[in-house]
Structure formats: C-alpha cells, structure tokens
N, C-alpha and C positions, 0 to 999 in steps of 0.2 A: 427076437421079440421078448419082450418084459414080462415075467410072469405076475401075477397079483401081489405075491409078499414084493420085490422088485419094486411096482408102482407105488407101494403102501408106502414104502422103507423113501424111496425117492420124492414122495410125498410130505413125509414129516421134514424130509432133511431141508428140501426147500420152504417148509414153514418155521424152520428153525432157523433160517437164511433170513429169511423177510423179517421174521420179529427180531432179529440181534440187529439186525441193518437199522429196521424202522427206529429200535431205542439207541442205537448209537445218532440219526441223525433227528433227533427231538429240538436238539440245544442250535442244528444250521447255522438259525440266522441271529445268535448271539455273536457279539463282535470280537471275542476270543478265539469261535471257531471259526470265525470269516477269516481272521486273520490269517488261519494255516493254509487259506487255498492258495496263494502264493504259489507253496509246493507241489500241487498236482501241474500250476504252468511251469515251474521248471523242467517237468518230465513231458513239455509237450512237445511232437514230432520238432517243428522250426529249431527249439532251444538244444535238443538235442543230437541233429544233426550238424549244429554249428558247432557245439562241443567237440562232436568227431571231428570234422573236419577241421578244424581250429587245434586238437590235437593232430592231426596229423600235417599240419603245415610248422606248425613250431617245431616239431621233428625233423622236415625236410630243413628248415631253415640252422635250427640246433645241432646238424646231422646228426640226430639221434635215433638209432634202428627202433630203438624198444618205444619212443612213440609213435615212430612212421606204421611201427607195425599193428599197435593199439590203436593207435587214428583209423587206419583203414581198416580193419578189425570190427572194432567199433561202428564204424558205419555203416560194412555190410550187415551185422546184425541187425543193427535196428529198421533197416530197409525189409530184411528178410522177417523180422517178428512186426511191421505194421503190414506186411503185405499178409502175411499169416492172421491177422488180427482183422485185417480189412474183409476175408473171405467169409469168415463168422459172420460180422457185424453185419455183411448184407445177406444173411439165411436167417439169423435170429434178431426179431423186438424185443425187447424188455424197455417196459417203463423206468427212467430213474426212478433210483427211493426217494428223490424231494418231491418230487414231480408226484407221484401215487401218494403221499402223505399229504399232498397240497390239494389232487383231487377226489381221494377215495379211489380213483380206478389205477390200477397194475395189470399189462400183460406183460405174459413172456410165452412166445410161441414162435414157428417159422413165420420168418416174412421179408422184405425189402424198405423197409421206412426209412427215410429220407430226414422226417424231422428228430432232432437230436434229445430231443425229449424221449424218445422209443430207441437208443445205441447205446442201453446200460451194459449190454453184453457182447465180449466179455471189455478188461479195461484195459482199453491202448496204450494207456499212462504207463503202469504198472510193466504190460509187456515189454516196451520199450525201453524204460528204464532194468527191468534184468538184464533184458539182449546187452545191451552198452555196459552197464556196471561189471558182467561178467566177462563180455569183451575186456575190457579197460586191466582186469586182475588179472589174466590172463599174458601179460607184455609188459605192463609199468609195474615197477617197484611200488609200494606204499599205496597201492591205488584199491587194492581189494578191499578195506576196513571201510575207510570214508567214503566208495562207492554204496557198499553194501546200507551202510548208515542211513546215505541220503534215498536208495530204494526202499529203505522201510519208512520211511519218514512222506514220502512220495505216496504211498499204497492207504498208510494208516489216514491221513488227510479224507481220503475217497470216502469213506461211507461218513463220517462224524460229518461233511460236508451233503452228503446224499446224495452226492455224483454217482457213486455205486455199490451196489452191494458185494458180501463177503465174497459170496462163489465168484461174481465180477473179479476180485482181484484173486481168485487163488487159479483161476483159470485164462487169465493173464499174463499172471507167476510162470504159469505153466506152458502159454507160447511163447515166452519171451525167452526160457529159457531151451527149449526146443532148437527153437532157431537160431539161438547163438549157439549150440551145440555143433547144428547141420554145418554151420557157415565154417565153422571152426574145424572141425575135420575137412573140409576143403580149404580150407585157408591152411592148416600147418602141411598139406601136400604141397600146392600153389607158392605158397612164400618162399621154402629153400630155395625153389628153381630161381625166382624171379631175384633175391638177392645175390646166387650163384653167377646168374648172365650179367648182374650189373657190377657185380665186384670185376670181372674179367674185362668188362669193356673199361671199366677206372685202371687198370691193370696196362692194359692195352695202349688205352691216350698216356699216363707214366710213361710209357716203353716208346713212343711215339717220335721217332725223330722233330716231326714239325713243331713237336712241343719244346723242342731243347731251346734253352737261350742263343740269341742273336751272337756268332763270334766262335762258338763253340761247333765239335766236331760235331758234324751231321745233320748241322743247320742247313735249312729248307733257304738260299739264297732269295734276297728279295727280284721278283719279278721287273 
C-alpha cells in the first residue's frame, strides 16, 4: 500500500508526465510533425513481423546462421513483448494526449476499453520495436547501431504526435525489453540443440549411400 509522501511524489510525477506530453504534442497537427508519423507505422506489429520473418527467410535461403538465428529471434520477441503489452492495455485506460488536448477530458485508471482513444498505455510501438532491435543485435553483424537509431526515432515521433505520453514509452521500453530478455535466455538454451540435431542430420544425408552418384560404389541401383 502507497503511503501519503508515495501518492504525493507519484502525483507530481504524473503531472510532470502530462504537462511535458501535452507541450510536446501542441505543434500535432502541423505538417512537419504529421510528417514523422510515418515512423510510429514502421514499428507497427504487421511491419514488424514481416521484417522478422522476411529476415529469417533470406537466412534460410542465404544459408546464413546468424540471420536464420535473428529472424527467429526476432520474432519470438516481438510476439512475447505484444503479448506482454496486450495484458496491460486491457487492465489500464489512459486517454491519448491528442485525444485529452482535443477534449479537455484524460483518464488513466483500471479498465477494459475497447476504443483506441482510451490504449495510450503503455506504447506497443515502442515495446515492440526494442523486443526486435535487441533481438536483431543480438545475432547480425552491423545491426545493433541502425536498429537502435530507428527505436529512437520510432518512440520520439509518439508524443510530438500525441499518440502517447512519456511514461507510455518508458514503460514500453520497458516490456519490450523484458521480453526479449525472457525469450533470449530460452532461445541461447534452445538454439544449440536445434542447430546440433540439424548439422548431424546434414552430416548424415553427406554420408548417405543413396546420395552417392549414379555409377559409383555404393549406389542405391535403380529399381
């Protein structure tokens, strides 16, 4: 239970949340900051599940481990930080900050709401795009800088636009990066094994009489 200084201290922080949110999103609906919303749809679930998976097909097709392993990486996270992200979003409302600047009303309390006007918290964007960027550095060469970049550039868009406020993305930040954590400690268990059993069976078919050429010893006569 919260004591009084607790609620007080918790009180000012969230009005020091709302006023930095509200003056960041004053400018909206100028067509400078329209422009950056762009960026919050790159970080949206569809775009970013096809990046994973899209990395990890060029992998299988490239045989390259280190994206097959980022691909899949990748995707588990981000699966694991919207599922994470989805469990919030239906206990707590918060009004977007365009949304409460457009009507004078803001909640933010326990609830279930459905209309997307009332899902400022926390921001899926945000989460999602850690989970993957830190998957991604994690296995690809060169991927950790330009990931990281485009998560900042992803997060910063959110409030100048009024999609959501600060604590919205630090608390984001914060399952996104969770969950790609979780997934990752099951994933570097998981992977050895699985690349171990597939190198043996490639090993296996090599060694494979029926694979030898037609002519040569040990070929499988035709039927």
């Amino acid at each position: 239970m919260m004591t009084g200084k607790s609620k007080s201290a918790a009180a000012k922080i969230a009005e020091v949340d709302r006023k930095a949110t509200y003056k960041l999103a004053e400018h909206r609906d100028a067509p400078v900051v329209k422009a950056t919303g762009f960026l919050a749809e790159v970080a949206d679930q569809p775009q970013l599940i096809a990046t994973s998976i899209g990395t990890l097909v060029i992998g299988l097709v490239a045989r390259r481990p280190d994206l097959i392993r980022g691909g899949a990486r990748m995707l588990a996270s981000h699966l694991a930080a919207t599922a994470a992200k989805s469990v919030i979003k239906h206990s707590v409302d918060r009004t977007r900050p365009g949304h409460a600047l457009d009507t004078g009303k803001a909640r933010f309390e326990t609830g279930d709401s459905q209309d997307h006007k009332q899902t400022s918290f926390p921001s899926g964007h945000t989460a999602g795009a850690v989970a993957v960027a830190r998957a991604a550095s994690r296995d690809i060469d060169g991927a950790a800088m330009p990931s990281a970049l485009a998560t900042v550039a992803v997060a910063a868009a959110q409030p100048v636009n009024g999609k959501h406020y600060l604590s919205d993305l630090v608390v984001g930040a914060a399952v996104g990066w969770i969950a790609e954590a979780a997934v990752s400690a099951l994933f570097d268990r998981v992977a050895p094994v699985v690349e171990h059993v597939t190198e043996n069976r490639e090993r296996s078919a090599d060694h494979d009489p029926a694979t030898v050429p037609n002519g040569a010893e040990g070929t499988v006569p035709p039927a």
